[in-house]
PDB file of N, CA, C and O in Angstrom, chain B, residues numbered from 101:
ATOM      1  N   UNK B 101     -41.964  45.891 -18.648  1.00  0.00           N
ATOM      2  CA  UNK B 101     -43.153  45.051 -18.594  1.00  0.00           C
ATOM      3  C   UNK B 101     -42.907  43.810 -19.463  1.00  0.00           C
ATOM      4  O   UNK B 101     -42.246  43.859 -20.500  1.00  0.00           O
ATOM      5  N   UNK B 102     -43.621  42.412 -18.859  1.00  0.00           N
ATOM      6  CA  UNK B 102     -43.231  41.432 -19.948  1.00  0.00           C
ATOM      7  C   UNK B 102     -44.106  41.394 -20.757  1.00  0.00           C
ATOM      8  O   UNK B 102     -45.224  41.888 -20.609  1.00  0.00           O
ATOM      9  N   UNK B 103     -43.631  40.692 -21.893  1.00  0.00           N
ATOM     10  CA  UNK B 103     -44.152  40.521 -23.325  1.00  0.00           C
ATOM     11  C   UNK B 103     -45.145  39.844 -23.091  1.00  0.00           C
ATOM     12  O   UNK B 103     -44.942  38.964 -22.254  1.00  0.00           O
ATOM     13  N   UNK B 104     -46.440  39.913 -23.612  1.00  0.00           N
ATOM     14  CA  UNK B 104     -47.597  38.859 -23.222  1.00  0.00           C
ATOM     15  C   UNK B 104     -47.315  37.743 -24.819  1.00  0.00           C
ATOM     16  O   UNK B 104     -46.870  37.938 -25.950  1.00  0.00           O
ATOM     17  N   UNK B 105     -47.719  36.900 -24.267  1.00  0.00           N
ATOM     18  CA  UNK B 105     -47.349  35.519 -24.936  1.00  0.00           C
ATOM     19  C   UNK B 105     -48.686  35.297 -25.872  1.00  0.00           C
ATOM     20  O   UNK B 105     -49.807  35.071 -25.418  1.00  0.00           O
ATOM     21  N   UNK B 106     -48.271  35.432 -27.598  1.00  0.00           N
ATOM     22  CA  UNK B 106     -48.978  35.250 -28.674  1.00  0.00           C
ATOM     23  C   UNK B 106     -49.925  34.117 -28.719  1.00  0.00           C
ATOM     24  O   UNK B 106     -49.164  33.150 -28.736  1.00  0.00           O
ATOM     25  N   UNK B 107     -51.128  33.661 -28.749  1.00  0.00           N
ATOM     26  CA  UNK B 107     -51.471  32.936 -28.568  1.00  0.00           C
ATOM     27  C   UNK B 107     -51.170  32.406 -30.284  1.00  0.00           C
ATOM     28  O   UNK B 107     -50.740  32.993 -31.277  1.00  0.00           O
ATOM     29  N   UNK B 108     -51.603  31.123 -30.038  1.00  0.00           N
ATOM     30  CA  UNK B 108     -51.427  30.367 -31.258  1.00  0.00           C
ATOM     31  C   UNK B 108     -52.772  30.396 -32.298  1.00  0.00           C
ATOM     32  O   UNK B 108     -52.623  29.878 -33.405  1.00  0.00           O
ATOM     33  N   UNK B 109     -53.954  30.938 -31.982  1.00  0.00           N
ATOM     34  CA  UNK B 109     -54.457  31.742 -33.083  1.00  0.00           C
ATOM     35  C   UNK B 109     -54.186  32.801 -33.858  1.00  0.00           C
ATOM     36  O   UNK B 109     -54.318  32.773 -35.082  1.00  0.00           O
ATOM     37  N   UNK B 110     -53.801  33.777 -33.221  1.00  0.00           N
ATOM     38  CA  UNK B 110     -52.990  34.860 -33.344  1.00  0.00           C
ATOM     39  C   UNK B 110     -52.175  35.007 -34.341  1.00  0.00           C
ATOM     40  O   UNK B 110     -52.299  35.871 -35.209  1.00  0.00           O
ATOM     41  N   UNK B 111     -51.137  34.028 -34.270  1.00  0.00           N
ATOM     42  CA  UNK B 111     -49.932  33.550 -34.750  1.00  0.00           C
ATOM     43  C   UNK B 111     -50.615  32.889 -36.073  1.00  0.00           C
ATOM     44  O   UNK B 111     -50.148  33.122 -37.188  1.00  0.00           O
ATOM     45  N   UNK B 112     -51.773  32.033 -35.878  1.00  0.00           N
ATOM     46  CA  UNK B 112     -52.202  31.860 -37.381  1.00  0.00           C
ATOM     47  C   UNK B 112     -52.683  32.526 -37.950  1.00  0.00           C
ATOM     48  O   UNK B 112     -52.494  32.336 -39.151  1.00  0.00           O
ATOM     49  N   UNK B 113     -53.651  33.790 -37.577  1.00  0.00           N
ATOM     50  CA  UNK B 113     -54.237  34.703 -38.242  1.00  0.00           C
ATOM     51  C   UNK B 113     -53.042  35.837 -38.733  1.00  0.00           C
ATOM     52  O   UNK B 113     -53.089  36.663 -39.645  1.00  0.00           O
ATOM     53  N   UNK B 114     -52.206  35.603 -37.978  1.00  0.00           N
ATOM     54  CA  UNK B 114     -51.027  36.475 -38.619  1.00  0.00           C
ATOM     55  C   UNK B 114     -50.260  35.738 -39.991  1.00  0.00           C
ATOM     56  O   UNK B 114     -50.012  36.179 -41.113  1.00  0.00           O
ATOM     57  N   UNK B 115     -50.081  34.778 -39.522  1.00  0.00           N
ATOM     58  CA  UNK B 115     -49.502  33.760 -40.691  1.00  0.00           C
ATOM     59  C   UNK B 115     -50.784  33.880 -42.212  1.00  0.00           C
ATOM     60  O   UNK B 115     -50.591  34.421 -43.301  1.00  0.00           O
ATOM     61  N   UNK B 116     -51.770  33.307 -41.816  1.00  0.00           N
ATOM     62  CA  UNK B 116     -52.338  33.618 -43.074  1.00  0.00           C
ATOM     63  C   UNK B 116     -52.716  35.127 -44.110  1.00  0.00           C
ATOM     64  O   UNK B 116     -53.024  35.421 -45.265  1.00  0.00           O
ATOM     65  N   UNK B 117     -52.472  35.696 -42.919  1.00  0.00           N
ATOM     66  CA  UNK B 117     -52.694  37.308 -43.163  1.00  0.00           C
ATOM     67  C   UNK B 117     -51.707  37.789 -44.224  1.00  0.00           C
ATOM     68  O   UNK B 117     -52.010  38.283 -45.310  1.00  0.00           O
ATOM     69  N   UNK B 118     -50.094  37.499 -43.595  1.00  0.00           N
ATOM     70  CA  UNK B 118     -49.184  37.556 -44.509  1.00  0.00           C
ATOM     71  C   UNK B 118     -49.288  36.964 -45.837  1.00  0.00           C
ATOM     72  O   UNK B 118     -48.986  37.609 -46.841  1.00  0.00           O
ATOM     73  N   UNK B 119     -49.667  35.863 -45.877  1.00  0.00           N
ATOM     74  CA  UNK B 119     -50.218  35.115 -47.309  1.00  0.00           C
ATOM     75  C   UNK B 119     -50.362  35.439 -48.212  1.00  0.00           C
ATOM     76  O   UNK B 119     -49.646  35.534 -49.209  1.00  0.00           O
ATOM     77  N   UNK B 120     -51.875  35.787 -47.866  1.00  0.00           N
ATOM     78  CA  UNK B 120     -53.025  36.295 -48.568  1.00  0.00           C
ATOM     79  C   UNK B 120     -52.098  37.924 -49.304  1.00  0.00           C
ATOM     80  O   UNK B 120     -51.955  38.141 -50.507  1.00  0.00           O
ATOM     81  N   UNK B 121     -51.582  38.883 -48.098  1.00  0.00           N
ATOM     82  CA  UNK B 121     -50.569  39.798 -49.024  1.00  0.00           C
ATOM     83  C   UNK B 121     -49.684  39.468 -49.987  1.00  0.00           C
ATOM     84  O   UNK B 121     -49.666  40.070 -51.061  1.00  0.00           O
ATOM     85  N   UNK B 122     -48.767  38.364 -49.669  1.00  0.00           N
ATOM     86  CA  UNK B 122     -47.836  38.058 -50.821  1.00  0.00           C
ATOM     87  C   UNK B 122     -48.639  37.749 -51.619  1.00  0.00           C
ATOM     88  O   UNK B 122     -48.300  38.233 -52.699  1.00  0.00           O
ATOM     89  N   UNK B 123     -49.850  37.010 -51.729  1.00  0.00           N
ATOM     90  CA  UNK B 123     -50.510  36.491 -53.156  1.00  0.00           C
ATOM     91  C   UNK B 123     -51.076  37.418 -53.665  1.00  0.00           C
ATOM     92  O   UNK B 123     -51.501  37.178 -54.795  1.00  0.00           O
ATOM     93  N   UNK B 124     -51.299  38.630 -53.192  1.00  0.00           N
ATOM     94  CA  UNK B 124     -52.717  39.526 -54.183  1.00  0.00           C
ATOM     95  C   UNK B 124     -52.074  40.756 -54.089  1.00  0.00           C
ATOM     96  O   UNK B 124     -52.874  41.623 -54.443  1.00  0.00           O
ATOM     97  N   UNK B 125     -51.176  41.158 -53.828  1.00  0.00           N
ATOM     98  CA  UNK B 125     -50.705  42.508 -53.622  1.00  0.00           C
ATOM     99  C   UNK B 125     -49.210  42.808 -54.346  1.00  0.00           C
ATOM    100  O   UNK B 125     -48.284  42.061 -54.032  1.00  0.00           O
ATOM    101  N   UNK B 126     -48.980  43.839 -55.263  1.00  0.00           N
ATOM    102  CA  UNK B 126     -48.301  44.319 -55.763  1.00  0.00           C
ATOM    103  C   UNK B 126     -47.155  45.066 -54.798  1.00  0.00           C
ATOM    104  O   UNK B 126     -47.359  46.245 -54.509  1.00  0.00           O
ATOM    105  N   UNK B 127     -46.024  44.442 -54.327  1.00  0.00           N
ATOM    106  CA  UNK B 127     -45.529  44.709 -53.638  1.00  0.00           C
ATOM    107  C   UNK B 127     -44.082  45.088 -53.529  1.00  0.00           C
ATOM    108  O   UNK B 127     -43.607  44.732 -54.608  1.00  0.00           O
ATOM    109  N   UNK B 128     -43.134  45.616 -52.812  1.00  0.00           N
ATOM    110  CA  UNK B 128     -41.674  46.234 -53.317  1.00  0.00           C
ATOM    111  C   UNK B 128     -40.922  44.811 -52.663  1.00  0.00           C
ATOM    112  O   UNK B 128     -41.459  44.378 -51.643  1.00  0.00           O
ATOM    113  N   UNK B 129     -40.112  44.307 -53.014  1.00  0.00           N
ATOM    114  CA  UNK B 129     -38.751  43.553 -52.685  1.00  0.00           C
ATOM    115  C   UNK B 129     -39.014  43.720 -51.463  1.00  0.00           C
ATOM    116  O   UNK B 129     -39.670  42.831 -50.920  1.00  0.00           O
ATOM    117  N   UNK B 130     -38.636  44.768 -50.747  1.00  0.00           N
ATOM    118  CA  UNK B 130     -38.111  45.428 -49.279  1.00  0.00           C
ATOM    119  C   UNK B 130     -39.828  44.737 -48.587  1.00  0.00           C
ATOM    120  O   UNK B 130     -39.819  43.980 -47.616  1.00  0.00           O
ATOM    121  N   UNK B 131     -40.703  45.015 -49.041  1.00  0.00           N
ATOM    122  CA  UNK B 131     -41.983  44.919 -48.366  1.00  0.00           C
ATOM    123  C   UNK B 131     -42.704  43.557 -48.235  1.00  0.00           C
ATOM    124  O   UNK B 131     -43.506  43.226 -47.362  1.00  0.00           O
ATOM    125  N   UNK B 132     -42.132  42.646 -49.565  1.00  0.00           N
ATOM    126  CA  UNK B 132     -42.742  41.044 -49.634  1.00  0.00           C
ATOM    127  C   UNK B 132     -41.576  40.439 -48.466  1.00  0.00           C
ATOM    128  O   UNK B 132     -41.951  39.678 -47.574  1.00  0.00           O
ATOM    129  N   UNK B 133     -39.967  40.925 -48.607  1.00  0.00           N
ATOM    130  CA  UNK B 133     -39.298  40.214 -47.932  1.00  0.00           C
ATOM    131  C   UNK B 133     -39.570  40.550 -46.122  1.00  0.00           C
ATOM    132  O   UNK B 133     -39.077  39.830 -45.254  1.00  0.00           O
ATOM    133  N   UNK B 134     -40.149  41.365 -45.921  1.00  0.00           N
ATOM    134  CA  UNK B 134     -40.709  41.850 -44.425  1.00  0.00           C
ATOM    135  C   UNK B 134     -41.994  40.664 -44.234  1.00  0.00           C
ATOM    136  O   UNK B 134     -41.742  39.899 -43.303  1.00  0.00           O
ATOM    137  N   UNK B 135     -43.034  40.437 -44.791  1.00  0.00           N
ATOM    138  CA  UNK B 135     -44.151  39.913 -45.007  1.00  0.00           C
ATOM    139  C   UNK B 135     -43.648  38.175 -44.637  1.00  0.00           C
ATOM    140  O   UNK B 135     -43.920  37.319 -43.796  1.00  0.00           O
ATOM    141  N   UNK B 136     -42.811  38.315 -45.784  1.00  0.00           N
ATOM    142  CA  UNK B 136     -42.002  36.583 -45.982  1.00  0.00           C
ATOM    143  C   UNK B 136     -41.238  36.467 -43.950  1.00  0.00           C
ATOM    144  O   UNK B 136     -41.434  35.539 -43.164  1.00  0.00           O
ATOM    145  N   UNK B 137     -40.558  37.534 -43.742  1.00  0.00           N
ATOM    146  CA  UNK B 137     -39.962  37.366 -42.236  1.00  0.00           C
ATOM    147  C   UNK B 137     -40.905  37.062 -41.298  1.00  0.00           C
ATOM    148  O   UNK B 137     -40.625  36.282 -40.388  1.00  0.00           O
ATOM    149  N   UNK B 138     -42.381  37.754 -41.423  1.00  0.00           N
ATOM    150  CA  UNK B 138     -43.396  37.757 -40.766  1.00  0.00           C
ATOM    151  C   UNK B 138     -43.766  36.596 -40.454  1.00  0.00           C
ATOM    152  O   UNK B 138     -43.649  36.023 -39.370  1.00  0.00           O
ATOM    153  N   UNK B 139     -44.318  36.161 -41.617  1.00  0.00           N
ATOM    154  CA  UNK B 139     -44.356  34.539 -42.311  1.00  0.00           C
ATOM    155  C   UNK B 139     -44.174  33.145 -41.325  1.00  0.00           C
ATOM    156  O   UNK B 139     -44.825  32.320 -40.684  1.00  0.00           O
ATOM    157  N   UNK B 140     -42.685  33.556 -41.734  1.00  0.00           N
ATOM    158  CA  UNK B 140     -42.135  32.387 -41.236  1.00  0.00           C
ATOM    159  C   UNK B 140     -42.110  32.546 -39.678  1.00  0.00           C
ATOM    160  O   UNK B 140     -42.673  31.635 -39.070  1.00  0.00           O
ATOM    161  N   UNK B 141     -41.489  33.664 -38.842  1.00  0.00           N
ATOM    162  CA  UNK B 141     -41.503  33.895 -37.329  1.00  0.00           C
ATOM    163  C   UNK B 141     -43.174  33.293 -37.035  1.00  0.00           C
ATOM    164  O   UNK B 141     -43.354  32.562 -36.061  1.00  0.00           O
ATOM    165  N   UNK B 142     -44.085  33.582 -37.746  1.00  0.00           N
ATOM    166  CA  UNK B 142     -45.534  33.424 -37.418  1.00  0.00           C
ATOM    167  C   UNK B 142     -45.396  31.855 -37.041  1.00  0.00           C
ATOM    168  O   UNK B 142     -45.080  31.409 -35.938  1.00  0.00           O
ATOM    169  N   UNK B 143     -45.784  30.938 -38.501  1.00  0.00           N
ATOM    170  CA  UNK B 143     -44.997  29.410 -38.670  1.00  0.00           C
ATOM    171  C   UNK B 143     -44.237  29.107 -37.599  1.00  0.00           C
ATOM    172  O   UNK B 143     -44.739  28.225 -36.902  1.00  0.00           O
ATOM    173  N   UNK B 144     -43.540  29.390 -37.346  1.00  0.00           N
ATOM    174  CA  UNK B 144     -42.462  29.115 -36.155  1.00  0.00           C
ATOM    175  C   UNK B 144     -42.816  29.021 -34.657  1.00  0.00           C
ATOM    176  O   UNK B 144     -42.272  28.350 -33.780  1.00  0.00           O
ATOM    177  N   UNK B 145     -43.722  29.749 -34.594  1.00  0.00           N
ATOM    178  CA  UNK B 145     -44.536  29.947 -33.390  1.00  0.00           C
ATOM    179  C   UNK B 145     -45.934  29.485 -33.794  1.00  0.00           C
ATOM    180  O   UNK B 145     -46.636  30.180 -33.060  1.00  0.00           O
ATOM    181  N   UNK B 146     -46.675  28.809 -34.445  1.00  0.00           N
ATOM    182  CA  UNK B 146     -47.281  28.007 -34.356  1.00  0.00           C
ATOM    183  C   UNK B 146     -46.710  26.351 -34.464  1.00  0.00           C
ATOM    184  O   UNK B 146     -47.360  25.477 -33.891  1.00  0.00           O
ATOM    185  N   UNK B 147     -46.035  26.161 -34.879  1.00  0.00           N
ATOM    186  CA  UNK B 147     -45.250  24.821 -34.730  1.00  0.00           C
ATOM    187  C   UNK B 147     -45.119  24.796 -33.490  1.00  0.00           C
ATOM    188  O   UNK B 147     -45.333  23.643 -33.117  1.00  0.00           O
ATOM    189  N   UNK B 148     -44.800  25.675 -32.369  1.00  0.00           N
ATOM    190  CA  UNK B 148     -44.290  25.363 -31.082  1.00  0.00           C
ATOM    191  C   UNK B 148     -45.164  25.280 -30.883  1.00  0.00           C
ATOM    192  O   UNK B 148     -45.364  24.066 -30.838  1.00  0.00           O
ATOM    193  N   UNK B 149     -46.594  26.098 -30.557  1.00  0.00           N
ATOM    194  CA  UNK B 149     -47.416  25.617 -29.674  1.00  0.00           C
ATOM    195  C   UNK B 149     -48.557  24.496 -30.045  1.00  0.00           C
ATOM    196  O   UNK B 149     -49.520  24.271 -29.311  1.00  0.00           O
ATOM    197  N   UNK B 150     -48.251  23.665 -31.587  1.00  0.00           N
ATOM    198  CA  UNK B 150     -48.761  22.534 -31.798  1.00  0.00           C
ATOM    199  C   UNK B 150     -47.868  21.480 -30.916  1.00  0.00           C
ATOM    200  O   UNK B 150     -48.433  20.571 -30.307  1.00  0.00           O
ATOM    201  N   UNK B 151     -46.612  21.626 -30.882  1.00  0.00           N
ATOM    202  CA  UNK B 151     -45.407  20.829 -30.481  1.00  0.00           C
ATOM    203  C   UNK B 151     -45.955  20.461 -28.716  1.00  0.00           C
ATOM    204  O   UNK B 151     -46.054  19.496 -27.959  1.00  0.00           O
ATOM    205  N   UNK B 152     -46.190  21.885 -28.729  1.00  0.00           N
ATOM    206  CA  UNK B 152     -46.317  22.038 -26.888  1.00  0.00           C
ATOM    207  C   UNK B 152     -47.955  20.904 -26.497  1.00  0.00           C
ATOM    208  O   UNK B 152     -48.167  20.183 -25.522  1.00  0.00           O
ATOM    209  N   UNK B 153     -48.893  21.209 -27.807  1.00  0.00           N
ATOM    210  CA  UNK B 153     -50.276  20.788 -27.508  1.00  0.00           C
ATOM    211  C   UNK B 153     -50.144  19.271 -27.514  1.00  0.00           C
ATOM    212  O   UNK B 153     -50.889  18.757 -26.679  1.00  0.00           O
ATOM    213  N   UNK B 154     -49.403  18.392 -28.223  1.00  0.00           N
ATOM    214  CA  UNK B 154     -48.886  17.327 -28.689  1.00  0.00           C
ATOM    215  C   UNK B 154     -48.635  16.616 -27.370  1.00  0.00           C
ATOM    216  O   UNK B 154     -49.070  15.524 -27.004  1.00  0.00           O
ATOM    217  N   UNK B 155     -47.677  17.647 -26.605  1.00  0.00           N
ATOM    218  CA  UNK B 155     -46.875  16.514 -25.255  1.00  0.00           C
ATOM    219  C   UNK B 155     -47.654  16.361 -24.719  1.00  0.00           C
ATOM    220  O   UNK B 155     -47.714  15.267 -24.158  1.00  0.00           O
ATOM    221  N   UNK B 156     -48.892  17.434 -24.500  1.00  0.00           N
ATOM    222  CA  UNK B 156     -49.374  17.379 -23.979  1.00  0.00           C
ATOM    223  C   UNK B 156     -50.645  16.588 -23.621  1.00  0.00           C
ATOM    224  O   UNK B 156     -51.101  16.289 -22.517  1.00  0.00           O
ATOM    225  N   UNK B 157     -51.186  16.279 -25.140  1.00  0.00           N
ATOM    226  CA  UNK B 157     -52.182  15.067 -24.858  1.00  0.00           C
ATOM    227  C   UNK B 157     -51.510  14.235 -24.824  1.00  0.00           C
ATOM    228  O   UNK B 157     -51.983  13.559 -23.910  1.00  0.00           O
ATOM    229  N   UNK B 158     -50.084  13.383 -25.433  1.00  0.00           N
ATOM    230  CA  UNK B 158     -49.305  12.589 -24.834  1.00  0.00           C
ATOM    231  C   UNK B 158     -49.641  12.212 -23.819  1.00  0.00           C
ATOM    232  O   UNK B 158     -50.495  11.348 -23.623  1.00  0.00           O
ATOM    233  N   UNK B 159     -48.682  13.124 -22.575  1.00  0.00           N
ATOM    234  CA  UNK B 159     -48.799  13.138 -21.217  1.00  0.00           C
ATOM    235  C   UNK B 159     -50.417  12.667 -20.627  1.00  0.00           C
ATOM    236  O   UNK B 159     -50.664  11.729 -19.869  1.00  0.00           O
ATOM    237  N   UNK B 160     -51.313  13.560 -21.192  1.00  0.00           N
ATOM    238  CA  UNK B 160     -52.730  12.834 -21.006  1.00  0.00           C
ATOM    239  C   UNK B 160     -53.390  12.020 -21.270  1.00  0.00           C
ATOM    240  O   UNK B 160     -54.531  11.872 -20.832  1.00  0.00           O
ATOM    241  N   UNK B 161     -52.529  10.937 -22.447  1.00  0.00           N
ATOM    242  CA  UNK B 161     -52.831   9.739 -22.672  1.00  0.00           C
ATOM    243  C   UNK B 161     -52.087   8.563 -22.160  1.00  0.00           C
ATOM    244  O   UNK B 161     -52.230   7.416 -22.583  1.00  0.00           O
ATOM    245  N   UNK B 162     -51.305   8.925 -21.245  1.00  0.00           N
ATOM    246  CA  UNK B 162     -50.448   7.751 -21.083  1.00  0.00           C
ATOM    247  C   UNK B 162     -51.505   7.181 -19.607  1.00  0.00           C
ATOM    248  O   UNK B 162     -52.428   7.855 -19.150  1.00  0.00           O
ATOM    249  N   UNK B 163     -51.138   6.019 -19.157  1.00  0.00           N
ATOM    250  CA  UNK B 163     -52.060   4.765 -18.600  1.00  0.00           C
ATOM    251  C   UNK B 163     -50.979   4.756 -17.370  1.00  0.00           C
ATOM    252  O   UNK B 163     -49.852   5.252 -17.358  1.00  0.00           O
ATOM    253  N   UNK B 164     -51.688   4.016 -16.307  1.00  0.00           N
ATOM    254  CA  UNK B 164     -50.844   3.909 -15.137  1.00  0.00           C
ATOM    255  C   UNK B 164     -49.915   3.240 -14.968  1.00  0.00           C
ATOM    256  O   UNK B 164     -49.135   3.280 -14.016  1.00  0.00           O
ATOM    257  N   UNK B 165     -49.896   2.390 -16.092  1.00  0.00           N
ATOM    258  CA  UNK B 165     -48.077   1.881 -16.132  1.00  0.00           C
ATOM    259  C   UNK B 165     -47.157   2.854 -16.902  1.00  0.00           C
ATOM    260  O   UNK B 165     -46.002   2.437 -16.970  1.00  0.00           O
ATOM    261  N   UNK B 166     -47.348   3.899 -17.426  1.00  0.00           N
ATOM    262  CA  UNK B 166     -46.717   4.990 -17.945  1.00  0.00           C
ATOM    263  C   UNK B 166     -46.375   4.446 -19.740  1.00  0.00           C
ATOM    264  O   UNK B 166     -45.408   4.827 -20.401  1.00  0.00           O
ATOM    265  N   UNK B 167     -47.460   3.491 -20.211  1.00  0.00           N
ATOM    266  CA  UNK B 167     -47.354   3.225 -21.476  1.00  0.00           C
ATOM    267  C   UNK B 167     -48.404   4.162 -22.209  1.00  0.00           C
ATOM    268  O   UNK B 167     -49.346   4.666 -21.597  1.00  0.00           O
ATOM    269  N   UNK B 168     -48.185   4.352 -23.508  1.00  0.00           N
ATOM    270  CA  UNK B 168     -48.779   5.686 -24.215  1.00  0.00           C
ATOM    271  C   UNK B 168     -49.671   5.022 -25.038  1.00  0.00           C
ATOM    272  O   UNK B 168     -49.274   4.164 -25.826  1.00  0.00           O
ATOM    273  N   UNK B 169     -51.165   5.418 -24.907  1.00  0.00           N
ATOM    274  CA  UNK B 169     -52.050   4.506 -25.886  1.00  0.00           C
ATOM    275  C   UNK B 169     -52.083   4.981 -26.702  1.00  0.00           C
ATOM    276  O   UNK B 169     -52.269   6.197 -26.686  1.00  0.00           O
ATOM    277  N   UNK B 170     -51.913   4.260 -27.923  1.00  0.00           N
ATOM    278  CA  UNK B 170     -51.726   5.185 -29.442  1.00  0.00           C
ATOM    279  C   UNK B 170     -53.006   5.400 -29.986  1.00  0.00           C
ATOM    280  O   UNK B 170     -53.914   4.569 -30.017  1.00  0.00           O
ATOM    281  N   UNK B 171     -53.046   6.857 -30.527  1.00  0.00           N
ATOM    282  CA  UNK B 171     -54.384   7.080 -31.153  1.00  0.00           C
ATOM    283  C   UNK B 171     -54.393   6.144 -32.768  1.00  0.00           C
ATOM    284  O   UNK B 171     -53.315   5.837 -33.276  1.00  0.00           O
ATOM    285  N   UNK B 172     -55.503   5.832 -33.329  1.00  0.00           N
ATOM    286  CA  UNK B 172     -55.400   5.367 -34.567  1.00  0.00           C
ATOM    287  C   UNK B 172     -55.082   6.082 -35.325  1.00  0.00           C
ATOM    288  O   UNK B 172     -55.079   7.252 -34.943  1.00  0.00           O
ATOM    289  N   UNK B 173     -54.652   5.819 -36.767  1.00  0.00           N
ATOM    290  CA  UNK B 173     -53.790   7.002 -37.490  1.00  0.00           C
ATOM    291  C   UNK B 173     -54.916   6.959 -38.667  1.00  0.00           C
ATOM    292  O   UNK B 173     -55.368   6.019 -39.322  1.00  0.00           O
ATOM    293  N   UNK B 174     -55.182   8.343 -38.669  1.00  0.00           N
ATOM    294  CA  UNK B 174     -56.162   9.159 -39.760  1.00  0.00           C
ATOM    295  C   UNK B 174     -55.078   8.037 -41.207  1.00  0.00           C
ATOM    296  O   UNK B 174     -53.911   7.654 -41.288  1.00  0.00           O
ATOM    297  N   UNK B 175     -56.375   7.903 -42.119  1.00  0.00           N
ATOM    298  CA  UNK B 175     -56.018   7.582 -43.295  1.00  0.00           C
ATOM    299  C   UNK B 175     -55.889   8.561 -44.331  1.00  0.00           C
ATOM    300  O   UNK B 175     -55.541   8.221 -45.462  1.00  0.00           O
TER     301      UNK B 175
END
């Protein structure tokens, strides 16, 4: 059966989840460095599907000459 695909909340509620353990929890080497793997695979997969959300308003901002209207940039 295929793997159903993590959504990118998911992936953050997992990411912060791990966190919140490394910061408040008394933990073994073996068990923070599992948490820390968690972590980052989590991170990793939310970067992609910001990456993915990105092209994508891109793609939905570009104009019929295929020029990209730039959003204004947050100060």
């Amino acid at each position: 059966m295929a793997k159903k695909k993590e959504t990118f909340e998911k992936a953050l509620a997992d990411l912060e989840s791990a966190v919140e353990q490394l910061e408040r929890e008394d933990l073994s080497l073996e068990e923070s460095l599992a948490l820390f793997e968690k972590g980052v695979s989590s991170a990793a997969l939310c970067r992609k599907h910001l990456q993915s959300a990105e092209t994508r308003v891109e793609t939905l901002l570009k104009n019929a000459q295929g020029d990209l209207d730039a959003l204004p940039e947050e100060a």
